[in-house]
GUMARDO-250278 format. One line per 4 residues: number of its first residue (from 1); their letters; for each residue x, y, z of C-alpha. Coordinates in nm, 4 decimals. Each point is the difference from the previous one (the first is absolute). Last residue first. Layout:
! GUMARDO-250278
NUM	A	X,Y,Z  ...
END
This chain:
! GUMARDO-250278
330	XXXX	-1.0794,-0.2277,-0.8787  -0.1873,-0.2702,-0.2349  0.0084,-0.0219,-0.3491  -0.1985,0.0517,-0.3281
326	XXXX	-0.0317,-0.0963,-0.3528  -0.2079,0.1320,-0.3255  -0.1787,-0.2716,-0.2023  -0.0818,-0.0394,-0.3617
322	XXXX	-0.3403,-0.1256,-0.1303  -0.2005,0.1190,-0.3551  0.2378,-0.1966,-0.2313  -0.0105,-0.3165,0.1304
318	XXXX	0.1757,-0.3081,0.1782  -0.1647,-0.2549,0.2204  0.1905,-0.2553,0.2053  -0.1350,0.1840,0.2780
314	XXXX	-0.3312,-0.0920,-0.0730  -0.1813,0.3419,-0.0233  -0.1803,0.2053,0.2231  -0.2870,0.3382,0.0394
310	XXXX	-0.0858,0.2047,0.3261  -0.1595,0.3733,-0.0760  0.0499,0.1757,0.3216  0.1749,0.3111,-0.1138
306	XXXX	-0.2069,0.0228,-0.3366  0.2326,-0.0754,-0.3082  -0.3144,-0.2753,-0.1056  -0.2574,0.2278,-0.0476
302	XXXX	0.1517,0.2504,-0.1964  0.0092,-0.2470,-0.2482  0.3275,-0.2584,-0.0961  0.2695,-0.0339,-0.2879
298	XXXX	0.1907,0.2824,0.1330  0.0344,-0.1868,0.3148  -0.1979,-0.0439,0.3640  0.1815,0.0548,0.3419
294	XXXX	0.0291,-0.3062,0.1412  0.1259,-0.3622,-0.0064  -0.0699,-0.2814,0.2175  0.1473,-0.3695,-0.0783
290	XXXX	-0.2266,-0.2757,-0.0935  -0.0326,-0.3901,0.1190  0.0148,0.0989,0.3790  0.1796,-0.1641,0.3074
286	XXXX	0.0192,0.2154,0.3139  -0.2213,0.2732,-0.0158  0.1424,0.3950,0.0031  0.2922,0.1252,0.1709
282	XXXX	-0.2052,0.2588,0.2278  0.1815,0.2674,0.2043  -0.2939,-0.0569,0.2761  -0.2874,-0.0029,-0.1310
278	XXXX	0.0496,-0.4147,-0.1063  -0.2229,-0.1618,-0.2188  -0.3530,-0.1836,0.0349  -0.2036,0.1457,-0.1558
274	XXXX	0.1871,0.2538,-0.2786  -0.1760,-0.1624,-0.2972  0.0567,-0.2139,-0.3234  0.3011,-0.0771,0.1510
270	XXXX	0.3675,0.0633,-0.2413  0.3338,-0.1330,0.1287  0.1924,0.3415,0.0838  0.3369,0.1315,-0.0658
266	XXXX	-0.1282,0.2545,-0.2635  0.0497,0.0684,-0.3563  -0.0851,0.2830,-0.1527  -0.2449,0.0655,-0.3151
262	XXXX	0.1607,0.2316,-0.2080  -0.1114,0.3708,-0.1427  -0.2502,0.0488,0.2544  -0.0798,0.1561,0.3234
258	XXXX	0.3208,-0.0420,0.1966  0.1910,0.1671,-0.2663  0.2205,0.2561,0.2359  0.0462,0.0192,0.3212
254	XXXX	0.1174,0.2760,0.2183  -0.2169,-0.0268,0.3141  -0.3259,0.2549,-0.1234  -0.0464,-0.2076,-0.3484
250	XXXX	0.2773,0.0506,-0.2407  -0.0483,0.1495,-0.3496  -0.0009,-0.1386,-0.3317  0.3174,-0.1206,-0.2217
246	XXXX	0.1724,-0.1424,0.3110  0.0444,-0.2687,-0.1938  0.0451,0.0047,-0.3581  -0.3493,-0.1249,-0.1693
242	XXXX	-0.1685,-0.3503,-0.0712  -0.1742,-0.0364,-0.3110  -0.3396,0.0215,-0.1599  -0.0069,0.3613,0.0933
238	XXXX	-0.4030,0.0117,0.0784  -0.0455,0.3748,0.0414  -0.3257,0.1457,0.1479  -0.3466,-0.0713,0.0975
234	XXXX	-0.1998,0.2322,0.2083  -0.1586,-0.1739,0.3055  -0.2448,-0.3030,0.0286  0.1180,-0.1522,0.3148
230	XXXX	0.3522,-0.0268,-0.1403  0.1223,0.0351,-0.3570  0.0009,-0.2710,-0.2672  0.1482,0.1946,-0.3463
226	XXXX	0.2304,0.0882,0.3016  0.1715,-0.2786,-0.0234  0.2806,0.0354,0.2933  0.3193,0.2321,0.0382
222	XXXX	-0.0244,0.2352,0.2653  -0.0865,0.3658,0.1069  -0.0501,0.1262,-0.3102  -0.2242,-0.3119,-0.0909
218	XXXX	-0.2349,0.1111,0.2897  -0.0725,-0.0763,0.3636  -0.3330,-0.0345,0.1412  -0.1303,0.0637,0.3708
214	XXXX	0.3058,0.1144,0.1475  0.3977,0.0275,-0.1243  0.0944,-0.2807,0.2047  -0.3070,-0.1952,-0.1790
210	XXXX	-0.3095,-0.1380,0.1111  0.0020,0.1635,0.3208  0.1170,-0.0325,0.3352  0.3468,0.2016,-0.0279
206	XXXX	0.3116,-0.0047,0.2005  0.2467,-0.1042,-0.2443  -0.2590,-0.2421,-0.1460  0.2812,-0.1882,-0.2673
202	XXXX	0.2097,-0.0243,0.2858  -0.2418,-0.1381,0.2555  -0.1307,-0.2442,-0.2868  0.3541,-0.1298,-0.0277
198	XXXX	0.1153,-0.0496,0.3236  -0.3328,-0.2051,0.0655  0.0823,-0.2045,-0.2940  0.3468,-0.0395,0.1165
194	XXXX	0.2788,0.1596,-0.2319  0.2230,-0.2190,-0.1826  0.3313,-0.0200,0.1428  0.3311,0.1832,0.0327
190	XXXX	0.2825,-0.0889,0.2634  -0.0394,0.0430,0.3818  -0.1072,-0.3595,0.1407  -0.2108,-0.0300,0.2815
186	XXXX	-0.2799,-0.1658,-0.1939  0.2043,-0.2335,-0.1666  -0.2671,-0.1400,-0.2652  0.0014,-0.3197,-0.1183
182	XXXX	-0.0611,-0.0984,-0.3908  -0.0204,-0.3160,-0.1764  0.0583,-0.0311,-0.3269  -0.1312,-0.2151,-0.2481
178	XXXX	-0.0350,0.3056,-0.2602  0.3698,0.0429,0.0153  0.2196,-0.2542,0.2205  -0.0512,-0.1365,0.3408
174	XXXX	0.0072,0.1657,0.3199  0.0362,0.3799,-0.0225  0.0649,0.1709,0.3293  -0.1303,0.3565,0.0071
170	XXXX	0.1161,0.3219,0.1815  0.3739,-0.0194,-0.1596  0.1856,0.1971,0.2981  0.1961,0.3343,-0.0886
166	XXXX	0.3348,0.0235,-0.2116  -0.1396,0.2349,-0.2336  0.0740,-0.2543,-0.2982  -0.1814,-0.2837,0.2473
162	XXXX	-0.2853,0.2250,-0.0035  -0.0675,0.0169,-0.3018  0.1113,-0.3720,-0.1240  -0.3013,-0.0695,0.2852
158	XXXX	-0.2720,0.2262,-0.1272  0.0627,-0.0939,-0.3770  -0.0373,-0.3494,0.0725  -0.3717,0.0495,0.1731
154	XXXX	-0.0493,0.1997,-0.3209  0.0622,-0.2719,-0.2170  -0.2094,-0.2319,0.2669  -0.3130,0.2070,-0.0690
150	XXXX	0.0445,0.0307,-0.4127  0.1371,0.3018,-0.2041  -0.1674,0.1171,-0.3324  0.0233,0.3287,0.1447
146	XXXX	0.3012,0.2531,0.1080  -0.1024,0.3635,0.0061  0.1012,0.2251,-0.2870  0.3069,0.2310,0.1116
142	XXXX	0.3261,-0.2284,-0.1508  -0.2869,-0.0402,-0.3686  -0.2541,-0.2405,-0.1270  -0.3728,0.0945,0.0527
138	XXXX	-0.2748,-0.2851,-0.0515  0.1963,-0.2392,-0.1701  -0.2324,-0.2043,-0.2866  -0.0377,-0.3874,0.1043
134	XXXX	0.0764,-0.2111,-0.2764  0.3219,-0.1662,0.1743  -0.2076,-0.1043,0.2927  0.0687,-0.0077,0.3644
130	XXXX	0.3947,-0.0542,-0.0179  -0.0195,0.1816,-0.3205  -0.0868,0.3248,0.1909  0.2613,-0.0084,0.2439
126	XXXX	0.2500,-0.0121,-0.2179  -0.1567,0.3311,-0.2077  -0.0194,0.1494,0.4051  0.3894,-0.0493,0.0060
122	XXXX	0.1480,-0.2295,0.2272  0.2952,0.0126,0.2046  -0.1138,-0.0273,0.3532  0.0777,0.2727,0.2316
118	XXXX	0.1498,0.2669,-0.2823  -0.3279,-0.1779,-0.2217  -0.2549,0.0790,0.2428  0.1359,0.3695,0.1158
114	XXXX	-0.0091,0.0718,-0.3940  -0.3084,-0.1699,-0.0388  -0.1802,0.2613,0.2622  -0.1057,-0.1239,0.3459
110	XXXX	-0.3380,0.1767,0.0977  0.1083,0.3802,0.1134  0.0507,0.1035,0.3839  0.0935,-0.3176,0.0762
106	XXXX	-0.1372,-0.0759,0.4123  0.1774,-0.0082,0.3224  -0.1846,-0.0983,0.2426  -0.1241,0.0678,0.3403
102	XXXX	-0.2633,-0.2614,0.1601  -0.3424,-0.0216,-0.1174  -0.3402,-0.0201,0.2080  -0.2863,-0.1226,-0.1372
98	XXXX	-0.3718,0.1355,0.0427  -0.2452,-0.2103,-0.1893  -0.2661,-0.0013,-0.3165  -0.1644,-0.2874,-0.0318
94	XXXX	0.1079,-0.0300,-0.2739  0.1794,0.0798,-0.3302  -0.0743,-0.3480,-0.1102  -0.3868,0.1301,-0.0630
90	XXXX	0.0825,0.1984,-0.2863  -0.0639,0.3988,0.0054  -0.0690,0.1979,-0.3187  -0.1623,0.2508,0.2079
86	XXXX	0.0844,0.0219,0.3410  -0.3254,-0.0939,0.1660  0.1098,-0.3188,0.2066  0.3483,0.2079,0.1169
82	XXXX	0.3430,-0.1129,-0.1556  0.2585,-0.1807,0.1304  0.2708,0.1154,0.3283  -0.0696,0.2545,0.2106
78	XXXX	0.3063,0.1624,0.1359  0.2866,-0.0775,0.3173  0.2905,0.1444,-0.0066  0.3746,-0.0404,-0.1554
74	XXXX	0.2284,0.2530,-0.1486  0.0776,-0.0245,-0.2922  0.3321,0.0765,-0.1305  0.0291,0.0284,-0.3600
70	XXXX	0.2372,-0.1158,-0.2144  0.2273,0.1220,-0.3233  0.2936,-0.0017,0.1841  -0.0131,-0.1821,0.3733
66	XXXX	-0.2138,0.2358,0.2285  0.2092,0.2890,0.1900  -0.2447,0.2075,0.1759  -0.2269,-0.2714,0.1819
62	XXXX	0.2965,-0.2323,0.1088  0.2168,0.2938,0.0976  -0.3130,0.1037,0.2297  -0.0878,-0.3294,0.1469
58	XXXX	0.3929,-0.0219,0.0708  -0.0599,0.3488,0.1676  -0.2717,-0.1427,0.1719  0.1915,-0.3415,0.1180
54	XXXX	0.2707,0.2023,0.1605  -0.2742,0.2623,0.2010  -0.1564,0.3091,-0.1426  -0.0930,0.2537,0.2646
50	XXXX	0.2248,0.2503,-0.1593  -0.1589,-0.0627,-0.3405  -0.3709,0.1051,0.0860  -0.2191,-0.0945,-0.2913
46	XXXX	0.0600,-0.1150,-0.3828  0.3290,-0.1054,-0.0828  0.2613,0.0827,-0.2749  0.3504,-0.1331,-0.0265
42	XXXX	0.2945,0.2235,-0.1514  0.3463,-0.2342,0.0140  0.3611,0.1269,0.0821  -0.0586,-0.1320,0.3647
38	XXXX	-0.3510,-0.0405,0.0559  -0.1659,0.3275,-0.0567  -0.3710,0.1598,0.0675  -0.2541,0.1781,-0.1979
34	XXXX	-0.3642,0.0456,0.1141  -0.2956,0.1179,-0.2073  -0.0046,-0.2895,-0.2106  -0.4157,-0.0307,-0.0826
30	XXXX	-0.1362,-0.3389,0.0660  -0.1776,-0.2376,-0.2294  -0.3026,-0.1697,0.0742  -0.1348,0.1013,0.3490
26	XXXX	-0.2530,-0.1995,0.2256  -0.3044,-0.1738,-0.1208  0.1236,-0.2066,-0.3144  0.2699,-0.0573,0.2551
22	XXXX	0.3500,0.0851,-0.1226  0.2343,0.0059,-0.2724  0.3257,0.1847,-0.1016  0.1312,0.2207,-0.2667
18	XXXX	0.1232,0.3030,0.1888  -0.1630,0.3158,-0.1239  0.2545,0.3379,-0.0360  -0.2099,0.3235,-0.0326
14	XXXX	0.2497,0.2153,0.1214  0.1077,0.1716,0.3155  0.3113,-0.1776,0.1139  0.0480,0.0000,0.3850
10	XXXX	0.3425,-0.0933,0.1023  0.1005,-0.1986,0.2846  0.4487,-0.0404,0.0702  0.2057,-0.2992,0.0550
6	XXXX	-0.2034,-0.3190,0.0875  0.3219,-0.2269,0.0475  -0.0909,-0.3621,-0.1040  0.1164,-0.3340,0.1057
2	XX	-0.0421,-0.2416,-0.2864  -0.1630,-0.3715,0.1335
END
């Protein structure tokens, strides 16, 4: 554990937000209205710094100084699935629940294929003929998001990830490719697939409605088929393709292309409903057939990039519409 030196307490008057979560009921982000200094480094808290102890000005390096190209969220307790009258609502988004998350880390951007193919050496053209040589690419370039990857693929990825950053694989793999089996280390510090739970809290950023951006959200906003809006709204631009990332603005905690653009996988076996499964940093069931993924695609309607919309795949299954962005814990 670093011993600090606090050295001096500014006040900087500008409209600074820290990128963290909360409780859909207390604050989202915070505003960085106090500066303070560990040795040569500039860390920024929220609250009374002199009464900070070791392990809150390790909460506050932690919170200020997120791995590149992360987030850090910080964890709460929300209300997870969708209500009975949302419209567009399918029964597997309920009953709806409070959870509580832990802090996490979470990729500010879905993984791009030049982050895929540094990690695993692949291009996305590869990747394509591995599902089906006739399949058009949906978006080719180092920015695009990475698709046409399988579950266990991107199990793989999150290990040879962390073990290039020298941090703990999260997953054992036993067996080979689509026979695999996979174990989760759940005290282990190198990148994973978000959580269900982690990701729905993400993707809400504090809100309760259909969409972090409120009752509808629009093709400016992200990348669906808008020739198929939501809940009868205005329809807009269906793209056909996957875009850059990052290519529509972030919700309220920083991240970008949670409605839309690719389906992302989770950790999770899918259940047809939340009875039955943990509150409590949930893990999801214990034996499934399908994986969880989230978030809609540019293929899909309005309806399905909703916040709670649940969908899976076999993880053997590769296509053009799901990608996957990766995550780690503190």
């Amino acid at each position: 554990m670093r011993n600090y030196a606090v050295f001096f307490l500014i006040v900087i008057p500008c409209a600074f937000f820290l990128t963290c979560a909360s409780t859909g009921s207390d604050q989202a982000a915070l505003p960085l209205e106090d500066t303070f200094f560990f040795d040569d480094e500039q860390i920024f808290a929220q609250g009374a710094l002199e009464q900070m102890d070791e392990g809150d000005l390790e909460d506050a390096h932690r919170i200020a100084h997120p791995p590149e190209g992360f987030v850090f969220v910080q964890g709460g307790t929300f209300i997870m699935g969708s209500p009975s009258g949302e419209p567009g609502r399918w029964d597997d988004e309920g009953p709806q629940r409070q959870v509580r998350v832990s802090d996490f880390y979470m990729g500010r951007h879905q993984v791009t294929q030049e982050e895929w193919f540094e990690v695993m050496g692949t291009t996305i053209g590869q990747q394509r003929d591995l599902a089906n040589r006739e399949w058009p690419l949906r978006g080719e370039g180092d920015n695009y998001p990475m698709y046409y990857v399988n579950w266990f693929e991107v199990i793989e990825y999150c290990n040879r990830l962390s073990q290039r950053e020298g941090l703990t694989s999260a997953y054992t793999i036993s067996g080979t490719g689509n026979n695999g089996t996979v174990t989760w280390n759940l005290n282990a510090n190198g990148y994973r697939l978000p959580t269900e739970a982690e990701w729905e809290y993400a993707c809400r950023a504090g809100t309760t409605t259909p969409f972090s951006t409120g009752n509808n959200i629009t093709t400016a906003q992200a990348n669906y088929n808008g020739n198929n809006p939501y809940n009868n709204n205005a329809r807009g631009e269906f793209r056909e393709r996957t875009t850059p990332v990052g290519s529509f603005p972030a919700n309220a905690w920083g991240l970008h292309d949670m409605h839309g653009n690719v389906w992302e996988w989770c950790w999770d076996w899918y259940q047809d409903s939340y009875i039955g499964l943990e509150t409590e940093s949930p893990v999801g069931a214990s034996s499934g057939t399908s994986r969880v993924i989230r978030g809609g695609s540019w293929l899909g309607s309005g309806r399905y990039v909703r916040s709670a919309f649940r969908d899976r795949n076999g993880p053997s299954i590769r296509y053009s519409r799901i990608g996957f962005r990766v995550v780690r814990s503190p």
